[in-house]
Backbone as CSV, one residue per row, in Angstrom:
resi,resn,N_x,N_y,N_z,CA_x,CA_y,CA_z,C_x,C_y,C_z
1,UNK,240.444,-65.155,137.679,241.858,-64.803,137.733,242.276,-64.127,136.422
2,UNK,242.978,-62.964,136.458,243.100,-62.134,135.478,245.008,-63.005,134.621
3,UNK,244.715,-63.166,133.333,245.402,-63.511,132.472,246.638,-62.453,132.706
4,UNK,248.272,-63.121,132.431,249.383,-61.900,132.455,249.201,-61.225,131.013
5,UNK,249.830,-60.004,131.109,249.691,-59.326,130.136,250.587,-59.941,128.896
6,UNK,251.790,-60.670,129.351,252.314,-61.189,128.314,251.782,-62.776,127.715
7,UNK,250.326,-62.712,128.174,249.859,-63.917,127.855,249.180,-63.825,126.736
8,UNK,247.239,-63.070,127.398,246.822,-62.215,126.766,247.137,-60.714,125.623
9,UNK,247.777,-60.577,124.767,248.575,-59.697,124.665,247.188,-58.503,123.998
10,UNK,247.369,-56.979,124.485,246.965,-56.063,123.917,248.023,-54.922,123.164
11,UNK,247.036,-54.557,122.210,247.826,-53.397,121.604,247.965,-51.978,122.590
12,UNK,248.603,-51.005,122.245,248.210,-49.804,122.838,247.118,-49.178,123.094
13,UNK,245.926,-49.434,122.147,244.933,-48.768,122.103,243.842,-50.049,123.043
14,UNK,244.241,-51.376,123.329,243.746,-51.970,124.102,242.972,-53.148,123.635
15,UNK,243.092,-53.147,122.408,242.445,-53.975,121.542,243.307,-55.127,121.427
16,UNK,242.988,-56.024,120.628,243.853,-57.143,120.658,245.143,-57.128,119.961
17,UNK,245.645,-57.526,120.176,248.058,-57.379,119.705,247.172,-57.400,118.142
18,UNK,246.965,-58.646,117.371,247.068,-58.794,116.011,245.725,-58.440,115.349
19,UNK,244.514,-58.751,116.128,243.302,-58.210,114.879,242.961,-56.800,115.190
20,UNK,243.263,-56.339,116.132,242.749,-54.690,116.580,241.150,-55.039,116.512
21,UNK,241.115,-56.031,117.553,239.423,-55.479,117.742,238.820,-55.929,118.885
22,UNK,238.174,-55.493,119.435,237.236,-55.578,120.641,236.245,-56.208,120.917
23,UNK,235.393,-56.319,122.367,234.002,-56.988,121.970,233.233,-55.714,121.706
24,UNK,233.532,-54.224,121.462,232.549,-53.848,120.914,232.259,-53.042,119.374
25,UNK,233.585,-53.599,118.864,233.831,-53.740,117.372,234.173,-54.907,116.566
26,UNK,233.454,-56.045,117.034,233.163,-57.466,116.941,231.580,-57.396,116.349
27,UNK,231.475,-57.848,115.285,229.932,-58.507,115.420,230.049,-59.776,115.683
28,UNK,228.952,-60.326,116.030,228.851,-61.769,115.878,228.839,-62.790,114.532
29,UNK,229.215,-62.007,113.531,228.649,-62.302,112.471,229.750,-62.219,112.166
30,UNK,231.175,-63.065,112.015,232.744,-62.906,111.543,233.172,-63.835,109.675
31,UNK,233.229,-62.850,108.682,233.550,-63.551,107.796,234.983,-63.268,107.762
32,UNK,235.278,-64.644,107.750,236.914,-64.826,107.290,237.087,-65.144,105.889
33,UNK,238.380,-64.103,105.148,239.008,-64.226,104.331,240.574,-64.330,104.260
34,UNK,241.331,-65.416,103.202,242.749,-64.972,103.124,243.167,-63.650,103.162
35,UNK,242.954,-63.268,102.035,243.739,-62.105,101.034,243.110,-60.700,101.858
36,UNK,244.210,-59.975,102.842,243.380,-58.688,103.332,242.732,-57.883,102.067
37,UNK,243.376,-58.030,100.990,242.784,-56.958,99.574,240.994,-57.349,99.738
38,UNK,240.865,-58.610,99.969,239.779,-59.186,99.403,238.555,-58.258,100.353
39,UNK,238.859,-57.905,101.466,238.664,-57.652,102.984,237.451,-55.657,102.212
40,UNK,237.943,-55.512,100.985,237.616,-54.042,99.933,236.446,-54.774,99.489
41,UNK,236.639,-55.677,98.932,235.052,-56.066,98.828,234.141,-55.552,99.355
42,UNK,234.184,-55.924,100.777,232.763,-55.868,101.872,232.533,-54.175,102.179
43,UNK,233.376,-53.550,101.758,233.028,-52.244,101.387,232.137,-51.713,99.971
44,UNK,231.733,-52.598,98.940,230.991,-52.774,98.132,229.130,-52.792,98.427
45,UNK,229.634,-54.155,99.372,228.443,-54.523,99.791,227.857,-54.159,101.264
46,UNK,228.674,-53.761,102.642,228.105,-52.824,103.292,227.044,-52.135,103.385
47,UNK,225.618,-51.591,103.674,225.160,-50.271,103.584,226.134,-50.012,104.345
48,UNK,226.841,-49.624,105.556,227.469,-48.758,106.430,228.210,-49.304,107.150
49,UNK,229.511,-48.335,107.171,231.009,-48.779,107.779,230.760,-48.593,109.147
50,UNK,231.098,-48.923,110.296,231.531,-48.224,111.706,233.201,-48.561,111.850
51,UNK,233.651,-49.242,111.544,234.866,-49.420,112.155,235.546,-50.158,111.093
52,UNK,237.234,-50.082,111.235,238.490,-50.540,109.952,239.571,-50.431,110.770
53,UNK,240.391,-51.518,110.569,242.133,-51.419,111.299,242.293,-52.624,110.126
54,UNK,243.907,-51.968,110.950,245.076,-52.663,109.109,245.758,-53.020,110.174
55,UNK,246.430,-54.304,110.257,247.966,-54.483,110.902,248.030,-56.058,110.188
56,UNK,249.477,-55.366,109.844,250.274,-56.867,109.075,249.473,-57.461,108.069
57,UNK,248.935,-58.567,107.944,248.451,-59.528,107.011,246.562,-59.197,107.202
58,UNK,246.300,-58.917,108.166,245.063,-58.675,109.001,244.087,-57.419,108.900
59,UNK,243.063,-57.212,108.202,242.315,-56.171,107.917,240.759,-56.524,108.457
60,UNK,240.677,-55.832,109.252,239.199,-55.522,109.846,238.048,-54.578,109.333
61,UNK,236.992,-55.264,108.781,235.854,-53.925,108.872,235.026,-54.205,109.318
62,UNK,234.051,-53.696,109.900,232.819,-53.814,110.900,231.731,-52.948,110.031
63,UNK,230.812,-53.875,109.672,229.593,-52.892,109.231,228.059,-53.559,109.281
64,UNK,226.992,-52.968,108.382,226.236,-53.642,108.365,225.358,-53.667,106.874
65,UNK,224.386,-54.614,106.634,224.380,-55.073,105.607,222.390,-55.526,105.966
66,UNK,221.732,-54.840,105.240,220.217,-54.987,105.732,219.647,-55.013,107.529
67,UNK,220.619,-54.626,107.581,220.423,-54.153,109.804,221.245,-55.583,110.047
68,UNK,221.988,-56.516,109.253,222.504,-57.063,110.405,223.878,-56.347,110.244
69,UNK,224.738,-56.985,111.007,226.050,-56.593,111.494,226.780,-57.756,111.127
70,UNK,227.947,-57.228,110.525,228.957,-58.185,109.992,230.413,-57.505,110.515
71,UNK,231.236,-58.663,110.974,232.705,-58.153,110.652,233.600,-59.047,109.585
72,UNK,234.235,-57.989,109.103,234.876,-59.225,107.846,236.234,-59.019,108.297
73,UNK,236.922,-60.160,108.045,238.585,-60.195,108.467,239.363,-61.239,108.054
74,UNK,240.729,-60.169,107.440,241.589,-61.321,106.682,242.287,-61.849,107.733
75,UNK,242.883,-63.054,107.218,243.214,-64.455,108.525,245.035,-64.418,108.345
76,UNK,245.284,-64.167,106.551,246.350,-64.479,105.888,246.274,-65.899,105.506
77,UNK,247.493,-66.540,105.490,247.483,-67.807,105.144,247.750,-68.830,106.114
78,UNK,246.723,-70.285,105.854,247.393,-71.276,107.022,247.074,-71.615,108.460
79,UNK,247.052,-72.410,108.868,246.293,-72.961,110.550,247.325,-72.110,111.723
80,UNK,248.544,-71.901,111.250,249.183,-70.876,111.926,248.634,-69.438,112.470
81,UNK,248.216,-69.068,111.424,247.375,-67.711,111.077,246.225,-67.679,112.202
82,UNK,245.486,-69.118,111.691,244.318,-69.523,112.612,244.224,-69.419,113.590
83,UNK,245.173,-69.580,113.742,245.387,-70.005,116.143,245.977,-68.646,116.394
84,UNK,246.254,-67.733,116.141,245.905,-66.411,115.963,244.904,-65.925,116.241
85,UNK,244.146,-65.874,114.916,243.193,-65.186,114.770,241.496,-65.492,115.544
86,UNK,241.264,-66.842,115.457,240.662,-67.694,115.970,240.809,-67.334,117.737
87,UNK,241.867,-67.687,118.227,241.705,-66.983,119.864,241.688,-65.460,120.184
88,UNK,241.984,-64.910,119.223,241.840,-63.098,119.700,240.642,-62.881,119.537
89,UNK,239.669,-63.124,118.510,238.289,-63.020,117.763,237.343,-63.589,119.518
90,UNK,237.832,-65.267,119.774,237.333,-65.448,120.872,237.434,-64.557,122.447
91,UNK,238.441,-64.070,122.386,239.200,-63.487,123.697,238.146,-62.061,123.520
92,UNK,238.031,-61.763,122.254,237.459,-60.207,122.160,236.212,-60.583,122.856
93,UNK,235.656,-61.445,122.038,233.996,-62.048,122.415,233.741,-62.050,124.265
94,UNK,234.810,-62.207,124.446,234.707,-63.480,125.781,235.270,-62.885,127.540
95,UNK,236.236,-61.677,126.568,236.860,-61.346,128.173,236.994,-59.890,127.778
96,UNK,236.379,-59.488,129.247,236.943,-57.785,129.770,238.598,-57.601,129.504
97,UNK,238.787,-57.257,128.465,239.631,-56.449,128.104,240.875,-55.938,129.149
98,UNK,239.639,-54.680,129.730,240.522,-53.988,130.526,240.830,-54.942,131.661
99,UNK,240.379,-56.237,132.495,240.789,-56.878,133.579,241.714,-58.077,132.664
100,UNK,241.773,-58.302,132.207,242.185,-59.874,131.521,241.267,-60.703,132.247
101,UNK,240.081,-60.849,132.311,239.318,-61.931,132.986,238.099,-62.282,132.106
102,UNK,237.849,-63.086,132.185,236.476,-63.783,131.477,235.135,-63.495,132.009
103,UNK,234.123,-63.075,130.904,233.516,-62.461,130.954,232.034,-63.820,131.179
104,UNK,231.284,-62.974,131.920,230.240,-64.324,133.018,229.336,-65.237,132.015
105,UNK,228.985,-64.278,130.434,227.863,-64.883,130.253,228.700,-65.358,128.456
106,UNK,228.640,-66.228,128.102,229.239,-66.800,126.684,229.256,-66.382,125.756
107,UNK,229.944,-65.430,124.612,229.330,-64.980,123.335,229.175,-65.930,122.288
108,UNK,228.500,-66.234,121.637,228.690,-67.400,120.665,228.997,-66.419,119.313
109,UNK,229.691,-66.756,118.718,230.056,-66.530,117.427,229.778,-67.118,115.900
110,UNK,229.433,-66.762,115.000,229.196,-67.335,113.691,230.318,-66.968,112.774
111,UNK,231.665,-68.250,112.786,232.606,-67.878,111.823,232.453,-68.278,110.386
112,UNK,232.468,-67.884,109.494,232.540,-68.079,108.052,233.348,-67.979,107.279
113,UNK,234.137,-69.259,106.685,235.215,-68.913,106.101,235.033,-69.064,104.853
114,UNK,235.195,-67.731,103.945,235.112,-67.471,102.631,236.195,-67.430,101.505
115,UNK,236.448,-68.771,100.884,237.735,-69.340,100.816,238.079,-69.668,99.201
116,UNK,239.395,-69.737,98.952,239.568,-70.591,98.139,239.982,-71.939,97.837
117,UNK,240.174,-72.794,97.443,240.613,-74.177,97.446,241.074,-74.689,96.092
118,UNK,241.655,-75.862,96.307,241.505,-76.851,95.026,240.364,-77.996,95.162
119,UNK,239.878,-78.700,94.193,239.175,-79.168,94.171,239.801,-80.638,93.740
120,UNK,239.279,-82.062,94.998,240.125,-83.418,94.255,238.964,-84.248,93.672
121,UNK,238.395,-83.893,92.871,237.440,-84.392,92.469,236.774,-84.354,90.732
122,UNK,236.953,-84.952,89.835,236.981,-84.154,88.662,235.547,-83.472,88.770
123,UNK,234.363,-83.957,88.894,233.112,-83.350,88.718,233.322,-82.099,89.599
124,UNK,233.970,-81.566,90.420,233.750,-80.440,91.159,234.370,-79.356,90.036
125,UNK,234.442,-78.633,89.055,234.558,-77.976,88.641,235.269,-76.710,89.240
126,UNK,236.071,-76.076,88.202,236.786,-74.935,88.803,235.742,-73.380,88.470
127,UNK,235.232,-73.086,89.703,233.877,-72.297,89.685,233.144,-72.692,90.607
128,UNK,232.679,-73.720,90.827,231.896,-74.006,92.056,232.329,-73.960,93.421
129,UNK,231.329,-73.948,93.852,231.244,-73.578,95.570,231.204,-74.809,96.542
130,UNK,232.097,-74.825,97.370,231.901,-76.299,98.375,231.633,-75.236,99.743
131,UNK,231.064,-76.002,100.385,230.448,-75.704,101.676,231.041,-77.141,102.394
132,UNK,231.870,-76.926,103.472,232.720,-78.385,104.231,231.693,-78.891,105.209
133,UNK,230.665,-79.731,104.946,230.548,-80.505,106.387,231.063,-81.008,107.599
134,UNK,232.599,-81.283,107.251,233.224,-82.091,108.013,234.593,-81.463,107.659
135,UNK,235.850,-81.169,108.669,236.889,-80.933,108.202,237.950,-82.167,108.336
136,UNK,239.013,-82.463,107.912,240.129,-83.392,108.112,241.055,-82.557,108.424
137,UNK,242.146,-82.637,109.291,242.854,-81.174,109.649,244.180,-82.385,109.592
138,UNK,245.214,-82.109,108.633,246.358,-83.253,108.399,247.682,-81.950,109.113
139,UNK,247.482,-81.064,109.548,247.856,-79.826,110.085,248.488,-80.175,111.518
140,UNK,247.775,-80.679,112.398,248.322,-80.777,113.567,248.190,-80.294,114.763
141,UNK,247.413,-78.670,114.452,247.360,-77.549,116.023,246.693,-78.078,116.740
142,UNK,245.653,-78.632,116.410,244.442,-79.036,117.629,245.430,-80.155,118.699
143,UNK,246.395,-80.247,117.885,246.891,-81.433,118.903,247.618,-80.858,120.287
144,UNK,248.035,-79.917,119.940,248.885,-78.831,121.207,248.135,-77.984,122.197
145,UNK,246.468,-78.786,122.085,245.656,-77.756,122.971,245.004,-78.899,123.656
146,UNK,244.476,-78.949,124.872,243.805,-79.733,125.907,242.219,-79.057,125.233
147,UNK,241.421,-80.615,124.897,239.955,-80.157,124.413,238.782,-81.151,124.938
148,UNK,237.722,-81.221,124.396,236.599,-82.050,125.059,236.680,-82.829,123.663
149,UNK,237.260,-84.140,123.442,237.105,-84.950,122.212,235.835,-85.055,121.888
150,UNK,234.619,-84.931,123.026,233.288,-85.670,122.351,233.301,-84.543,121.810
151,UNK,233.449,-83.747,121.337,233.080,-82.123,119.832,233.652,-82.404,118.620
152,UNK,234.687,-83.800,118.624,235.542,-84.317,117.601,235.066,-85.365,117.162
153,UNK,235.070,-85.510,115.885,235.182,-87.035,115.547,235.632,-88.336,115.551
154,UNK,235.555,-88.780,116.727,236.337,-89.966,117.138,236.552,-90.900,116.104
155,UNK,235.097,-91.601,115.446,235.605,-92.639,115.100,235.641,-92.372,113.482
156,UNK,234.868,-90.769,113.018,235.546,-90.447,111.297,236.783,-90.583,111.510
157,UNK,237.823,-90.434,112.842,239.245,-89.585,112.686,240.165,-91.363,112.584
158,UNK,239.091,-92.463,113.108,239.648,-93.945,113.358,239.965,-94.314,111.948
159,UNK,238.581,-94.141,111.255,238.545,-94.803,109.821,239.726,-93.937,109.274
160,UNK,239.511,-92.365,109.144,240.835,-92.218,107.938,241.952,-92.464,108.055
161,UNK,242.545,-92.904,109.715,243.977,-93.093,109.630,243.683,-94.071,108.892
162,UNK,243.139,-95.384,109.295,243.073,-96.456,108.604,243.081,-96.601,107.366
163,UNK,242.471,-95.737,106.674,242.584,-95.776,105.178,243.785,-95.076,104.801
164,UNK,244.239,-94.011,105.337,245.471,-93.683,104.679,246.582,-93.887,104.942
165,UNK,246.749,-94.387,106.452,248.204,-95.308,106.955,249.426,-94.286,106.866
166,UNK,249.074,-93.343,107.846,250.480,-92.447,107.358,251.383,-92.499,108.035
167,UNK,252.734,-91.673,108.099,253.971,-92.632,108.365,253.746,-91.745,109.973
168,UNK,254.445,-92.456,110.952,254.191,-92.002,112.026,255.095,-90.417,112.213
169,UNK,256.076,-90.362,111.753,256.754,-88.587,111.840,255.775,-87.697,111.272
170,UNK,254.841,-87.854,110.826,253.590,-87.087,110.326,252.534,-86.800,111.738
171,UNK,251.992,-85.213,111.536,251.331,-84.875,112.669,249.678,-86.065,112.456
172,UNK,249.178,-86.257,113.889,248.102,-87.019,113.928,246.901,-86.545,113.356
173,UNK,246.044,-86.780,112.394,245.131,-85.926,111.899,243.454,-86.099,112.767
174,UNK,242.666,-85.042,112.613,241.808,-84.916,113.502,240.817,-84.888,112.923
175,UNK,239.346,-84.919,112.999,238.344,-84.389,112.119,237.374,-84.037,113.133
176,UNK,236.589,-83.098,112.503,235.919,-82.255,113.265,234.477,-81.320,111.895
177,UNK,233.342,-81.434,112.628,232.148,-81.532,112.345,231.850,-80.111,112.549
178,UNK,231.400,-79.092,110.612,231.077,-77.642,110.756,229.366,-78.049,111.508
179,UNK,229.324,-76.569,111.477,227.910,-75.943,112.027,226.873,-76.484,110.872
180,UNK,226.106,-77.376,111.730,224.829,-77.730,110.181,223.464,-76.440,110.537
181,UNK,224.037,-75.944,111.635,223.051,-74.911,111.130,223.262,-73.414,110.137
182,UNK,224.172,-73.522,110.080,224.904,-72.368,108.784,224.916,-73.136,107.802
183,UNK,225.056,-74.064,107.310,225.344,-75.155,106.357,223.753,-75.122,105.578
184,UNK,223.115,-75.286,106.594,221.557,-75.255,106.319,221.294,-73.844,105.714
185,UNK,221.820,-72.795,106.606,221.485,-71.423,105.730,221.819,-71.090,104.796
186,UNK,223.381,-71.781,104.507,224.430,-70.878,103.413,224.525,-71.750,102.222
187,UNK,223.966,-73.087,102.376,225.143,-73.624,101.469,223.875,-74.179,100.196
188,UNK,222.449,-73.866,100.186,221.939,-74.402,99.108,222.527,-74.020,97.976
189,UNK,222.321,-75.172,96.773,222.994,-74.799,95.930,224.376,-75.465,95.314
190,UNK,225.115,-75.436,96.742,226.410,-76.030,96.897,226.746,-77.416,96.904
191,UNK,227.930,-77.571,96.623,228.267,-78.883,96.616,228.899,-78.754,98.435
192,UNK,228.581,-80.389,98.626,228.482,-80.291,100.151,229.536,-81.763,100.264
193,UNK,230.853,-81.361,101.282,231.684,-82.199,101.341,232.300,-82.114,102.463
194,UNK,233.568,-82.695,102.310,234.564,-82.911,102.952,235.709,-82.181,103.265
195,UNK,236.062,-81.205,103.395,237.176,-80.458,103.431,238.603,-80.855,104.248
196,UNK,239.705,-81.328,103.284,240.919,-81.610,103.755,241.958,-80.042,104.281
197,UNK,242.117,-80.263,105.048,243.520,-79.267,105.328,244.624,-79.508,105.736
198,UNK,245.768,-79.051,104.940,246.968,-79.454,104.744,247.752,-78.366,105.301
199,UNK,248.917,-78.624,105.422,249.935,-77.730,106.330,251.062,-76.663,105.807
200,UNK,250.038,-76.560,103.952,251.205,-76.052,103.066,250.702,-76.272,102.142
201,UNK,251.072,-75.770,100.903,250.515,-75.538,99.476,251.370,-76.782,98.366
202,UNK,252.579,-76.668,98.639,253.302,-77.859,97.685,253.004,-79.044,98.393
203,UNK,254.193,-79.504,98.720,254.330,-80.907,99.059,253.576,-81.655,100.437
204,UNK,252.392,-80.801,100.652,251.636,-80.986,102.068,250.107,-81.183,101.276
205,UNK,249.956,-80.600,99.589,249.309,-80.849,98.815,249.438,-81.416,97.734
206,UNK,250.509,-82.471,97.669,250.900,-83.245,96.793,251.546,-82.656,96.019
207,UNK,252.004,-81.459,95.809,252.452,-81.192,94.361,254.300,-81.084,94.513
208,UNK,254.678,-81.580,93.092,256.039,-81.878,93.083,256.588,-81.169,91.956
209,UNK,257.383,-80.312,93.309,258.160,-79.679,92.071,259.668,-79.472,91.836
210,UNK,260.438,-79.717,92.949,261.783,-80.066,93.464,261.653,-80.747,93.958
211,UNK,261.222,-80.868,95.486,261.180,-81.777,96.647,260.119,-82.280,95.968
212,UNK,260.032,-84.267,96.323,259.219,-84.796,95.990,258.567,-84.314,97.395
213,UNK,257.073,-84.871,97.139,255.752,-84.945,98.630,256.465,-86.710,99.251
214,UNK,256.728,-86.846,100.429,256.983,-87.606,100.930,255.114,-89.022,101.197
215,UNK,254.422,-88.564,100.717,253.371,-89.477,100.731,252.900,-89.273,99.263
216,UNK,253.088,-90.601,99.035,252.732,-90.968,97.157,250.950,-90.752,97.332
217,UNK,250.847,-90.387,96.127,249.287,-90.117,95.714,248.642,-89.923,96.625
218,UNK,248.539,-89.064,97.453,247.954,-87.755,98.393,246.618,-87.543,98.136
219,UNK,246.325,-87.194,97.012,245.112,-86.679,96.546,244.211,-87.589,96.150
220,UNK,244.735,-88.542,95.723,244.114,-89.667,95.282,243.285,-90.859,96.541
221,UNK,244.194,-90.222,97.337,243.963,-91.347,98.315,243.165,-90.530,99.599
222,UNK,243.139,-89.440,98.890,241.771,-88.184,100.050,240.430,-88.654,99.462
223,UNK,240.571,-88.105,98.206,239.711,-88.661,97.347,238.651,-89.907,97.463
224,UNK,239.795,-90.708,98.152,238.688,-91.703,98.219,238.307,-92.007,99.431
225,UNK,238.608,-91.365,100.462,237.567,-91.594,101.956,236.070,-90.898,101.579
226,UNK,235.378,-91.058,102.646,233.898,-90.803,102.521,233.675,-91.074,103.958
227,UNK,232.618,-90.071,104.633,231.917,-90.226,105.747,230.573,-90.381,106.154
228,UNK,229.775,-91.665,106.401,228.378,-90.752,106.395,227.914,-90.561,105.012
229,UNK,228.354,-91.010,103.794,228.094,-90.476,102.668,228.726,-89.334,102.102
230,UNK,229.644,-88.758,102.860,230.120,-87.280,102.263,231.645,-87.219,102.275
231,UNK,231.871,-87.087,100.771,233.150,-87.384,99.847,234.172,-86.217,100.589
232,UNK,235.592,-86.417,100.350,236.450,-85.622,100.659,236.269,-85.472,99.218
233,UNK,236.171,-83.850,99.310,236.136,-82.816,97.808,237.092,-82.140,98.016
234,UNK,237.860,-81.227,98.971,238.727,-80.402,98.338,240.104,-80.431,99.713
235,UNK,240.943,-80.022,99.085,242.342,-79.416,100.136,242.573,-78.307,99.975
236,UNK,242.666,-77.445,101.324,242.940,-75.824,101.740,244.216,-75.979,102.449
237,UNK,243.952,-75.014,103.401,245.087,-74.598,104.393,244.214,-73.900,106.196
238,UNK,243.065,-73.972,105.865,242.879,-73.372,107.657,241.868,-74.077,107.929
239,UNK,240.312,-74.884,107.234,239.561,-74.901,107.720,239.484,-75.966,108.759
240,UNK,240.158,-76.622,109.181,240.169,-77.554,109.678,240.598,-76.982,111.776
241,UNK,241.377,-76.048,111.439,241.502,-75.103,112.130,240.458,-73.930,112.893
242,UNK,239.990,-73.628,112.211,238.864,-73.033,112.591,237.475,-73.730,112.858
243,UNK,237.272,-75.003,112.422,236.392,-75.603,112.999,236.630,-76.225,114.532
244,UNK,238.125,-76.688,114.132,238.495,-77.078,115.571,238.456,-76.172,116.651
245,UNK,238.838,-75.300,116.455,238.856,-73.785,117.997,237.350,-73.403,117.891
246,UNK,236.867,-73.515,116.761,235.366,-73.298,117.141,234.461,-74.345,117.922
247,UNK,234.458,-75.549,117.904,233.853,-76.588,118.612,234.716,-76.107,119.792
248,UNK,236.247,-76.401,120.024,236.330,-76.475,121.582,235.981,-75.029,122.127
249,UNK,235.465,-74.153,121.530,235.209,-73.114,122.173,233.900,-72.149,122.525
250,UNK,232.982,-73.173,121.531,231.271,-72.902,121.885,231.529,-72.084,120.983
251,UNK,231.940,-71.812,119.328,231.224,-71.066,118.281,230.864,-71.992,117.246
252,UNK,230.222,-71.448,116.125,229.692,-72.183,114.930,230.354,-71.638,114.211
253,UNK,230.777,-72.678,113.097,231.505,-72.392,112.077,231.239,-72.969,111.150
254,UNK,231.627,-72.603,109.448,231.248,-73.160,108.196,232.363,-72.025,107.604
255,UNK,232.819,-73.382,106.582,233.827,-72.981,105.089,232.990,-73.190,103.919
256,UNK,233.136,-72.326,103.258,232.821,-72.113,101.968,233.808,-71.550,101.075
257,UNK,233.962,-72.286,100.221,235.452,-72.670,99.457,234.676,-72.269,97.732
258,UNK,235.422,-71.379,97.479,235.478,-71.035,95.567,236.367,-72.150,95.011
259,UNK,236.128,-72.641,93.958,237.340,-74.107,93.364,237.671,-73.069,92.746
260,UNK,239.500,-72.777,92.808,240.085,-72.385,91.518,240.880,-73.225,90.887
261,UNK,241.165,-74.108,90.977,241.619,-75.830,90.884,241.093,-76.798,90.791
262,UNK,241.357,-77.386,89.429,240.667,-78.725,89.801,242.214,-79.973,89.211
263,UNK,242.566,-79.961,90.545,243.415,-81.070,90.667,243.486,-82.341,89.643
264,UNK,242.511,-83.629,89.911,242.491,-83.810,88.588,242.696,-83.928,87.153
265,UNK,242.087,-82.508,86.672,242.225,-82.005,85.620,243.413,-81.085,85.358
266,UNK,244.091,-80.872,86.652,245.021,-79.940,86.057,245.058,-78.671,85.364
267,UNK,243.524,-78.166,85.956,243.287,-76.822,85.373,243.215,-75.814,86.510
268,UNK,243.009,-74.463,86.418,243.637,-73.031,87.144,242.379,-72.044,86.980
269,UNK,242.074,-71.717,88.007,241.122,-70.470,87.237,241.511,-69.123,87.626
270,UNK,242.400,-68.815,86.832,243.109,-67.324,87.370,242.575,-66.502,87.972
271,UNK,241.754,-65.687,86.926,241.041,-64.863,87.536,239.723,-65.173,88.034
272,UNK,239.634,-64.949,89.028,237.958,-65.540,90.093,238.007,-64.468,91.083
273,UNK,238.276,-63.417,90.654,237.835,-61.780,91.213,235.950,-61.870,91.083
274,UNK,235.458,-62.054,90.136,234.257,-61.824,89.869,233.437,-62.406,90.709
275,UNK,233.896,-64.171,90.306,233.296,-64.796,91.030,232.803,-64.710,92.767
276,UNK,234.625,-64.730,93.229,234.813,-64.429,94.101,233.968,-63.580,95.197
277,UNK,233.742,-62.177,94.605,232.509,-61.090,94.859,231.200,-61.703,94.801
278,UNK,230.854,-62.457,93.719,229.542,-62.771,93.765,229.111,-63.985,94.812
279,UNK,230.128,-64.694,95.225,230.445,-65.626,96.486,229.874,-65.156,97.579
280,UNK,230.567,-63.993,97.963,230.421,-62.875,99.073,229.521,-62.482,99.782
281,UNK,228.392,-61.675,98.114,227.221,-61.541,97.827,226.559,-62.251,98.793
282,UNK,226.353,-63.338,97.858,225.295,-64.361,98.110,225.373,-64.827,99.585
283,UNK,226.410,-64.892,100.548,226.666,-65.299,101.496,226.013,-64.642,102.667
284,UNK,226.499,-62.918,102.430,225.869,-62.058,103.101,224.458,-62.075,103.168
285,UNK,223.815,-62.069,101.759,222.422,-62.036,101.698,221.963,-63.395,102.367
286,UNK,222.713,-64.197,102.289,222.006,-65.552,103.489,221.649,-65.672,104.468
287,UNK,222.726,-64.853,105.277,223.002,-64.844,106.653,222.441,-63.611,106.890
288,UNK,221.868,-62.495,106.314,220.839,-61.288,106.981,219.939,-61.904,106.904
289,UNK,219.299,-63.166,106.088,218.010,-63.289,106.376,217.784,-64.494,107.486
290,UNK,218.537,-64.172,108.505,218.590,-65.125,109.824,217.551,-64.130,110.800
């Protein structure tokens, strides 16, 4: 049954309303970034462009990089962004376009989110690389979608309410388990954790700066869950999001987070342009040698 048009939404050119892209200017190979600027990078590292669209917050390039094929694409900011970007990316993969109908045989996707974060941990340093095993999503979207829980963490998601007891006007938090087979490719090297996602940068990440955060010591009290052995290390804004639409939707996914924060310590790492790139790098060169 073909989707209404005001469901599915396309642009003029037929591509999708917000990422402008198709299944045949899709690789399978999707790195996500915030910052569309950042999106100039992968024009660095490319051997060769085929395809680029700009709309709003959202920058697409399609190329390739030792014969594989990559698309890189900014998300903007936030799990908002996500549920966006995350179902058009799938919809491209997944359905004839021109019918609005779903397409017979599954595309699987490899999302990668190439990120920044803070870090709640003093040893995690502002410079290092986390790779999320596991996301905590304190966000909420997954809750507004009908899914298959066994892809979720039932009973990680039991223990952390329990440990953190939050007030019930707060959205229900979820957790949900990245791709250990990207994890396995991408992340030697890395510090390997927990990734919190929050619904906002101030007071959804503890920080007080007019409005107090309505939950005392936030960070402190992420800090100290553990799953399985593996520490909550840092708080973002999407990954928790994108792991979730990726399990209920048959793709693999992995965050990989730059610390420019280390909470904690109360330190900043302004500029992480460099780094940032050399992040990139290394990521790409991981994943061509699949």
């Amino acid at each position: 049954m073909a989707i209404k048009e005001s469901e599915l939404v396309l642009a003029p050119n037929g591509s999708l309303y917000h990422i402008h892209l198709t299944g045949d200017t899709l690789a399978d190979n999707v790195l996500l970034v915030g910052d569309p600027d950042r999106v100039n990078m992968f024009k660095e590292i490319f051997d060769s462009i085929e395809y680029e669209s700009h709309n709003r917050e959202l920058h697409a390039l399609t190329g390739r990089y030792h014969g594989t094929r990559f698309t890189a694409l900014s998300t903007g900011m936030g799990c908002d962004n996500i549920d966006i970007v995350v179902t058009e990316l799938d919809a491209a993969a997944n359905f004839d376009l021109a019918t609005r109908t779903v397409l017979p045989n599954h595309r699987r996707l490899n999302l990668i989110r190439i990120g920044t974060s803070g870090s709640l941990r003093p040893e995690v340093d502002c410079g290092s690389l986390v790779a999320a095993r596991y996301a905590i999503g304190l966000d909420g979207l997954l809750n507004y979608y009908r899914h298959n829980d066994e892809g979720f963490e039932k009973e990680m998601e039991a223990a952390f309410n329990q440990h953190m007891q939050l007030d019930s006007r707060l959205a229900t938090p979820y957790c949900v388990k990245g791709s250990e087979k990207l994890l396995k490719q991408v992340a030697e090297g890395m510090h390997i954790g927990i990734t919190a996602t929050a619904p906002g940068f101030y007071g959804p990440q503890g920080r007080d700066i007019r409005l107090a955060p309505s939950i005392e010591k936030l960070n402190e009290k992420l800090a100290a869950f553990s799953w399985n052995g593996t520490p909550v290390t840092n708080l973002e804004m999407e990954t928790s999001a994108i792991y979730g639409f990726s399990q209920a939707l048959g793709h693999d996914a992995l965050t990989v987070c730059l610390i420019i924060a280390n909470r904690p310590a109360g330190t900043f790492l302004n500029d992480y342009h460099g780094p940032m790139r050399n992040t990139i790098g290394t990521i790409i060169e991981r994943l061509s040698k699949q």
